[in-house]
N, C-alpha and C positions, 0 to 999 in steps of 0.2 A: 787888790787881793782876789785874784781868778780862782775861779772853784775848781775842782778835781773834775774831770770828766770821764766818764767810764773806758772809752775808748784806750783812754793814756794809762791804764791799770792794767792792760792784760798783762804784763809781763810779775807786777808783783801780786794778782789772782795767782797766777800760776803756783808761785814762789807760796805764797798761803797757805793755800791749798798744798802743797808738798810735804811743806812744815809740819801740817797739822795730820797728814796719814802717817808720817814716819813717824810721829810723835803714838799717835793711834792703833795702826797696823803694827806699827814695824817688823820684825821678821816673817808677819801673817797673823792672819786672823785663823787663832785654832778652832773657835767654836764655829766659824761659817764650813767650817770644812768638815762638821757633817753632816752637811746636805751634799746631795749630788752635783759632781760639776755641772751637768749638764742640765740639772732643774731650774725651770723659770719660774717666775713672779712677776705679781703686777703688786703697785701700792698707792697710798693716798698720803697726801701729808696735808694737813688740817691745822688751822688755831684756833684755839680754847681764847683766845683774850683779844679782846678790842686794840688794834695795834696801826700802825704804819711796817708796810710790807718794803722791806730789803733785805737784798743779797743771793736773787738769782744767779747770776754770775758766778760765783764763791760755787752757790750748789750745783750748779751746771757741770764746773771743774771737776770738784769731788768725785764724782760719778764720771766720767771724763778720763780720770788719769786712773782711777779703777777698772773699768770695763766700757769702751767706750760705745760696746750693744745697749749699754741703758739708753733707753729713750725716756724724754721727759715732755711733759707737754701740759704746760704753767695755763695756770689760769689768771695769773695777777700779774702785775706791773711791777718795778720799783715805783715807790711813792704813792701807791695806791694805798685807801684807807680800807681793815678788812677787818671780819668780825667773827665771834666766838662761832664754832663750825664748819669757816667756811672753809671751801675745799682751793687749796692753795695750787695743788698741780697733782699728777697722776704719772708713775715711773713704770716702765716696763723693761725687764730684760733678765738676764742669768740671779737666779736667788740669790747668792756666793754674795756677789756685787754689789749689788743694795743692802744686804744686811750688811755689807763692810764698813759701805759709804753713809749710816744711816746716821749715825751718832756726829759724826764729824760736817755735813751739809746741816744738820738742825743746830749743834753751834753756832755755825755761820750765822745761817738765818736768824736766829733766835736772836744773838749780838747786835747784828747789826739792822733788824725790825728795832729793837731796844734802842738804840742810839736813835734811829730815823723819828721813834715816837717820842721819845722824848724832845726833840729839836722842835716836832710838830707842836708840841702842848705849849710850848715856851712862845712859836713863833706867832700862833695863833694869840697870845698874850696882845702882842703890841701889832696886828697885821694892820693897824688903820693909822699907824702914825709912820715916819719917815726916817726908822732908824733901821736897821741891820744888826743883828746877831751875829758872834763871830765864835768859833770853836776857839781852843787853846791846844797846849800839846801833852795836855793830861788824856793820853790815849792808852792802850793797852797796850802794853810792849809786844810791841810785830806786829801789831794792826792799826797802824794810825792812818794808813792810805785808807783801808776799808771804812773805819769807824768815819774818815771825814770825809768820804763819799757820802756814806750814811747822815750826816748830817744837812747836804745837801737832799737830800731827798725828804728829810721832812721839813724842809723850806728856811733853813739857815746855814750862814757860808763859812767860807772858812778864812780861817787867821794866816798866817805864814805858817808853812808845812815841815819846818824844823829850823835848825839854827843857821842854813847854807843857803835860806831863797828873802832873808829879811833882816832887819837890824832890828833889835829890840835893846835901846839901852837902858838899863836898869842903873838901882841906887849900887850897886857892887861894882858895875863898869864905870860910872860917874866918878866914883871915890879914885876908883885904881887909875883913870885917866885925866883928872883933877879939874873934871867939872865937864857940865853941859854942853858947852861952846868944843871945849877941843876933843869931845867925843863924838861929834856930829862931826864936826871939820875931820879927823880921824876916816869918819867912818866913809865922807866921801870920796877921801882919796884911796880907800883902801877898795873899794870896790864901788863905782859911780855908776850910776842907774839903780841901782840896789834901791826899795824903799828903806829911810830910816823915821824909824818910831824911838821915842823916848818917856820913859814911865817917870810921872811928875807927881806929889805929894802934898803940894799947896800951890797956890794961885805967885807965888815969887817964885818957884822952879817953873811955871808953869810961862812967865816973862820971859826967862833964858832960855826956853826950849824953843820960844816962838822966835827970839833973837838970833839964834841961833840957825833956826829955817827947818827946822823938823819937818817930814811931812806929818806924821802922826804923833800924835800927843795922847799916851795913856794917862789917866786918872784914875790913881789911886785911893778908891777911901773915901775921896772929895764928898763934904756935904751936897746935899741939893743945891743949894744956894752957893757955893762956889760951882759948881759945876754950871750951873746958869751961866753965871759972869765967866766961867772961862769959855761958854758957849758966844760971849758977846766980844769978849778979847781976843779968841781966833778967828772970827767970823773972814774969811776970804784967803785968809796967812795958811793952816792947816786944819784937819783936820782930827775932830777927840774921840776917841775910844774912852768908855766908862770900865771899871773892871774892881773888880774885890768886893766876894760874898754875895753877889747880887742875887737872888732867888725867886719864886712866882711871888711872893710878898711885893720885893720891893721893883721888879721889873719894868712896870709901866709908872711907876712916878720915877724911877731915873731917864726913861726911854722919857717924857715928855717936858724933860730940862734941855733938849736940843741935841745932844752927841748925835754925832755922824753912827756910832758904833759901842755895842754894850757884848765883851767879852765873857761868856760863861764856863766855866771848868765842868759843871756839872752837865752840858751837854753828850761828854762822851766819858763821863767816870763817875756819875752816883744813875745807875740807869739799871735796870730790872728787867731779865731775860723774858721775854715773850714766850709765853708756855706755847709749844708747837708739838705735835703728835703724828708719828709716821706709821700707817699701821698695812701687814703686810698680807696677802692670798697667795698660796701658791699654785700654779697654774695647772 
């Protein structure tokens, strides 16, 4: 399961960022237009809220495919920890431009600070035991590269990045293919090196998946106490994935039943904008 790296995102930054001015500007921005074209500004952009800082990138572009005279000049990192105040970066270039871009790069930011901080509260939960956190594909529709960047950056990685880089068989696929054994055997001829994973519900699916030869075994649901023993029946065969409802409640007593890996939905879809404040001078 390799993480996202920033590098391998410029082309869907770009793509986001486009999305998100056409969606914003579109024909133009009538109220920037009455200032002078040729008026500058400089500005600050600040956090009110104790956060995990991502999505330079993202604001880099904005400003980018605006007016590419903005200059910017960051004071923070992705994955850096920041706090209420502090001065995130400093922009300089035509007024027009930055008021265009302002709304649309604090989105950015704000989203994916949000997603980074939350991975960080979670990951911080279990960082002394020997499991991994994994995102899901409850992302935002059109930002699921970003949001799971984002997750890496506050120190949890990611699952498979849609339905074309992973198997994931489920109880719907199992039914319609008539069982465990020829959904696996299916799934290696139909694309071989593929990881396949299969989502198992009791400790007797949990037999046929390992018979089977899964490499990854989701658990469903499983009590602690099957989750144990099925931590004692894969041991060396494959590897478990924990998943359904898990929360900061119950995260580190499923994290310390053994799973290799405890999936969360909640790291990129019940998450809370990072209040961010761009404020402008004109020069």
């Amino acid at each position: 399961m390799p993480n996202l790296q920033l590098d391998s995102l410029r082309d869907s930054i770009s793509q986001d960022v486009t999305r998100a001015l056409a969606e914003d500007i579109g024909s133009g921005d009538i109220t920037a237009q009455l200032i002078d074209a040729e008026q500058t500004a400089s500005a600050t952009i600040i956090t009110r809220d104790q956060a995990v800082f991502c999505g330079r990138a993202w604001a880099d572009e904005v400003f980018r495919q605006i007016d590419p005279r903005v200059h910017i000049d960051w004071q923070v990192e992705d994955s850096q920890p920041i706090s209420p105040n502090q001065l995130l970066c400093t922009l300089q270039g035509p007024a027009r431009a930055l008021l265009s871009g302002e709304r649309s790069a604090l989105n950015f930011l704000q989203t994916l600070s949000a997603t980074a901080t939350r991975s960080r509260q979670l990951a911080n939960l279990v960082a002394d035991l020997p499991v991994r956190l994994l995102d899901t594909r409850k992302t935002l529709p059109g930002l699921r590269l970003a949001q799971k960047y984002a997750v890496t950056c506050g120190g949890c990685d990611n699952h498979r990045i849609g339905l074309y880089d992973a198997f994931l068989i489920k109880e719907n696929h199992i039914a319609a293919r008539g069982g465990i054994a020829a959904a696996v055997s299916t799934a290696r001829q139909l694309a071989p090196g593929k990881p396949v994973e299969v989502e198992v519900e009791n400790l007797q699916e949990l037999h046929q998946a390992l018979e089977a030869g899964a490499d990854i075994i989701m658990l469903d649901e499983l009590s602690d106490a099957d989750m144990r023993t099925a931590v004692q029946l894969a041991h060396g065969k494959a590897r478990l994935e924990a998943s359904g409802g898990i929360n900061e409640q119950s995260l580190r007593r499923v994290a310390q039943t053994g799973v290799d890996y405890i999936s969360i939905g909640s790291l990129t879809k019940d998450i809370k904008a990072v209040d961010l404040s761009m404020r402008l001078r004109m020069d």
